[in-house]
RODO-2510 file (C-alpha; in nm, 4 decimals, decimal comma):
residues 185
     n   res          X          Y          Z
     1     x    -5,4872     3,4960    22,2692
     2     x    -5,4819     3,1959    22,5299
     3     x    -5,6008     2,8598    22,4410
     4     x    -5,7640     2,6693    22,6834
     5     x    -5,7175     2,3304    22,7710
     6     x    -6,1196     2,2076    22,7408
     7     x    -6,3301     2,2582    22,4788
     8     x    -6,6755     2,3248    22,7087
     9     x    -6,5684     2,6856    22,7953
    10     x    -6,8751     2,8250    22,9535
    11     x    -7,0351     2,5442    23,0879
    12     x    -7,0299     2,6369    23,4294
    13     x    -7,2558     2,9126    23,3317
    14     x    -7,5533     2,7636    23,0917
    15     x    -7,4624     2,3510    23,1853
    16     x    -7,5436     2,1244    23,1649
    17     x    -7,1734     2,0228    23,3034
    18     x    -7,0025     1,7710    23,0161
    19     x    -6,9394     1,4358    23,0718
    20     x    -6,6355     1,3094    23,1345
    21     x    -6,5051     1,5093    23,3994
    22     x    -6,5435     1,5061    23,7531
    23     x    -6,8015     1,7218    23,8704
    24     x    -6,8287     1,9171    24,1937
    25     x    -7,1149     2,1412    24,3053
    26     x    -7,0485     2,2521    24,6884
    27     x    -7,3592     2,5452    24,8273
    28     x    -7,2886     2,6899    25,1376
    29     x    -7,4753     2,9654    25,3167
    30     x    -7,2640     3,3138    25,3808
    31     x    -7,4843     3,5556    25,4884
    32     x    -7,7980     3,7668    25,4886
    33     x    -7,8929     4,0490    25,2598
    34     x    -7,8298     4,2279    25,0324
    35     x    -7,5424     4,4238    25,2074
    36     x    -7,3742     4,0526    25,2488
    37     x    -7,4574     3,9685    24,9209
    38     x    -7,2443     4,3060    24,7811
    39     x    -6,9845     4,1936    25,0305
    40     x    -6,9648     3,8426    24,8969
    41     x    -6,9624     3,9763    24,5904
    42     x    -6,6644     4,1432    24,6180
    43     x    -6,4825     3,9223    24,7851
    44     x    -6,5096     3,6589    24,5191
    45     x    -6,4864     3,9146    24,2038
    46     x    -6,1355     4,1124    24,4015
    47     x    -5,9349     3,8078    24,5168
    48     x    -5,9795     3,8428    24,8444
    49     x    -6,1571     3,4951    24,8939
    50     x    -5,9051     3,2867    24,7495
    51     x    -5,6074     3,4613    24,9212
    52     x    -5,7833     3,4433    25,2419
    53     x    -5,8365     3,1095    25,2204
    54     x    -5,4752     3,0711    25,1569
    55     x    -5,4189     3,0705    24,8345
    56     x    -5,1216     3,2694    24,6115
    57     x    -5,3082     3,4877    24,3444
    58     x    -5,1926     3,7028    24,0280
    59     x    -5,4184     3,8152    23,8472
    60     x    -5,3931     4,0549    23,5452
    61     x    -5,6832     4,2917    23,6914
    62     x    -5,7499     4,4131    24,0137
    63     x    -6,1251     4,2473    23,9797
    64     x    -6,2138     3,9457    23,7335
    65     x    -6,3250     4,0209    23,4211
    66     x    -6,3672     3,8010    23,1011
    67     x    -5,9966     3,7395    22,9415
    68     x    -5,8140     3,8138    23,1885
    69     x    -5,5239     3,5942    23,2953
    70     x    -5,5035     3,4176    23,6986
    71     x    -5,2511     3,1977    23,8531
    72     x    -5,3824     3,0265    24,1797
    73     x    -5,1395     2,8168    24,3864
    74     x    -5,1640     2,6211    24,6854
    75     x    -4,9444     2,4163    24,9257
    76     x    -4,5749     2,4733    25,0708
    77     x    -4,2308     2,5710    24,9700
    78     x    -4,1310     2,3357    24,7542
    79     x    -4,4823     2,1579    24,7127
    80     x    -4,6151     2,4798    24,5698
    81     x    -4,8542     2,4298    24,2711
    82     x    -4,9704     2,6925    24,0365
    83     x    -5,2479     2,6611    23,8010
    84     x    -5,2922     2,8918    23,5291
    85     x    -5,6503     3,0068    23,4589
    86     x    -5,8263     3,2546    23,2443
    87     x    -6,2039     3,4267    23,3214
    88     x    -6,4271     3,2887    23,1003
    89     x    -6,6955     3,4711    23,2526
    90     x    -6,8527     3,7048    23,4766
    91     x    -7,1981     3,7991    23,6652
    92     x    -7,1987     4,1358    23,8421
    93     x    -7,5223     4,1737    23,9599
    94     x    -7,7496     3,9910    23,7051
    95     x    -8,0553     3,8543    23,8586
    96     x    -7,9247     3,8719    24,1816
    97     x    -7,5737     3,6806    24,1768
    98     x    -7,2025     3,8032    24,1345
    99     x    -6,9388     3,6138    24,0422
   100     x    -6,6957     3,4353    23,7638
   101     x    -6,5673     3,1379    23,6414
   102     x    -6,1728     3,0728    23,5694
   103     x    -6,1195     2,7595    23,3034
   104     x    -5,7824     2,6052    23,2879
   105     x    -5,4784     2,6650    23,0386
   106     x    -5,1523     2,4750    22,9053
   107     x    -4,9673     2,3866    23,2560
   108     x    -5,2628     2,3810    23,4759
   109     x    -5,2321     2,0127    23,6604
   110     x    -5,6055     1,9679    23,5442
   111     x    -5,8610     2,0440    23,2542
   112     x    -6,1693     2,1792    23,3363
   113     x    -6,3437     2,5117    23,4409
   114     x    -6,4506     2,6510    23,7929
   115     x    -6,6868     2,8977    23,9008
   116     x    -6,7355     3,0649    24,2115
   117     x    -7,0818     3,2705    24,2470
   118     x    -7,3152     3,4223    24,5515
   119     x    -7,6629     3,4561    24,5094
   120     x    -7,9682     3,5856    24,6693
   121     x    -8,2645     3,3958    24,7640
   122     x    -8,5603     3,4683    24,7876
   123     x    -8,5948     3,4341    25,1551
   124     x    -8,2455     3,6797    25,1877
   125     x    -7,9993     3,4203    25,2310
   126     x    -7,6990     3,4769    25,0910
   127     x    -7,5725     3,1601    24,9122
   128     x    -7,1979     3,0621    24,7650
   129     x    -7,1746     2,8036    24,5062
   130     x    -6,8938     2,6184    24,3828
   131     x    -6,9516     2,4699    24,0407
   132     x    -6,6304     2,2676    23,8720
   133     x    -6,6085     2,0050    23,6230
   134     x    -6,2088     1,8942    23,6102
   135     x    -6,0036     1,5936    23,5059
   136     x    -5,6542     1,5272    23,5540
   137     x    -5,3872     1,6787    23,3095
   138     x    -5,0501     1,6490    23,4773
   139     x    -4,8573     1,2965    23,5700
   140     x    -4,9031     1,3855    23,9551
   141     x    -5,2553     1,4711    23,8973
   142     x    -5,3357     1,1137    23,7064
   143     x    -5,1488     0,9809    23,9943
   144     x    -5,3570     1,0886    24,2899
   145     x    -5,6921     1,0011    24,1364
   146     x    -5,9436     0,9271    24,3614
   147     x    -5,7613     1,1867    24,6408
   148     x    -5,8049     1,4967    24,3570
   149     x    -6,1526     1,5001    24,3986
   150     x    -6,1395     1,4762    24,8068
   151     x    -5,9060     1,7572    24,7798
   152     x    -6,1310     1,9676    24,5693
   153     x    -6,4649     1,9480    24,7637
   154     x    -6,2045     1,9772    25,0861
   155     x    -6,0794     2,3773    24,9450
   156     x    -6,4345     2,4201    24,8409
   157     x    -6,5666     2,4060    25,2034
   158     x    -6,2535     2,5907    25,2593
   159     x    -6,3848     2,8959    25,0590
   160     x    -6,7113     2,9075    25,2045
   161     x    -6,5926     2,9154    25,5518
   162     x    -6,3536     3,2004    25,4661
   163     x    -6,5879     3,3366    25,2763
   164     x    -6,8338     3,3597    25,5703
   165     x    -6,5562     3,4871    25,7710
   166     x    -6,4965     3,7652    25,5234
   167     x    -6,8632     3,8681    25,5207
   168     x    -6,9630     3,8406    25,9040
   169     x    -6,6152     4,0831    25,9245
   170     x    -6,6891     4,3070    25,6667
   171     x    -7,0594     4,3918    25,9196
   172     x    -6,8513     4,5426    26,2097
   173     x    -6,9392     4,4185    26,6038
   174     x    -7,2810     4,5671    26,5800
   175     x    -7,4049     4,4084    26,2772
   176     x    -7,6943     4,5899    26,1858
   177     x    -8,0342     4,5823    26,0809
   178     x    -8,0528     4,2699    25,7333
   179     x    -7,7233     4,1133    25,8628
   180     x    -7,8373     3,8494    26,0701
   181     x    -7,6865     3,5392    26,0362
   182     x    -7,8337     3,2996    25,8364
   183     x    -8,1005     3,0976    26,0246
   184     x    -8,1815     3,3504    26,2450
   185     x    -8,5344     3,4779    26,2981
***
């Protein structure tokens, strides 16, 4: 049995977010539908979003699911972090949204837990949110401060762009009827 390094496991799912931490909340439209929001879906829930966007992932299960064990890192070669992370939680389908939320265990350079979710509104667009609430727990971590925080909202906007990418590939060069881009009439 893990032991996370926060005591608000679950937040990111029933808030409000605890204070204390640093909190980020980045929305970004991704598409149209609910083919794009299956797509999305997917993409979060499999992987695929996070090692598109560049990211190294192992993961215990081919898809998340609550309990299972992920290791995320980011950068180059030697400046190569990995952050161990288990799934607190997961949406598949429920009231229109898909998606999961990771919190952080012993080695992790923060504390805190992150969720990554697409939803459907109500006038079809597809919608990613990133909702986080983190605070440093590693000496290089305390160090950078005020940059963590810029770095997070940076790979945020990072995700939704690839995640866009992923959907808008995933429709093929005809698109289709219900995959118009968001914003379009």
């Amino acid at each position: 049995m893990s032991t996370f390094t926060y005591p608000e496991t679950g937040a990111t799912r029933h808030g409000p977010l605890p204070r204390g931490y640093h909190h980020l909340h980045h929305r970004a439209p991704v598409g149209r539908g609910e083919a794009d929001l299956a797509a999305a879906g997917a993409a979060i829930t499999e992987w695929r979003m996070h090692r598109a966007s560049g990211a190294g992932v192992e993961a215990s299960a081919r898809r998340a699911e609550p309990g299972g064990d992920v290791r995320v890192s980011l950068g180059l070669g030697p400046l190569r972090f990995t952050a161990p992370c288990e799934v607190v939680w997961t949406a598949y389908g429920e009231e229109g949204r898909t998606g999961f939320a990771y919190g952080t265990l012993a080695g992790h350079p923060e504390r805190g837990e992150e969720c990554f979710v697409v939803e459907l509104a109500d006038d079809g667009t597809v919608w990613f949110t990133v909702l986080a609430f983190s605070r440093p727990a590693a000496w290089y971590t305390r160090l950078a401060g005020p940059l963590v925080p810029h770095v997070q909202r940076w790979y945020a906007r990072r995700l939704g762009r690839t995640l866009r990418q992923l959907v808008a590939g995933g429709r093929g060069v005809s698109g289709g009827p219900g995959h118009e881009p968001p914003g379009a009439p």
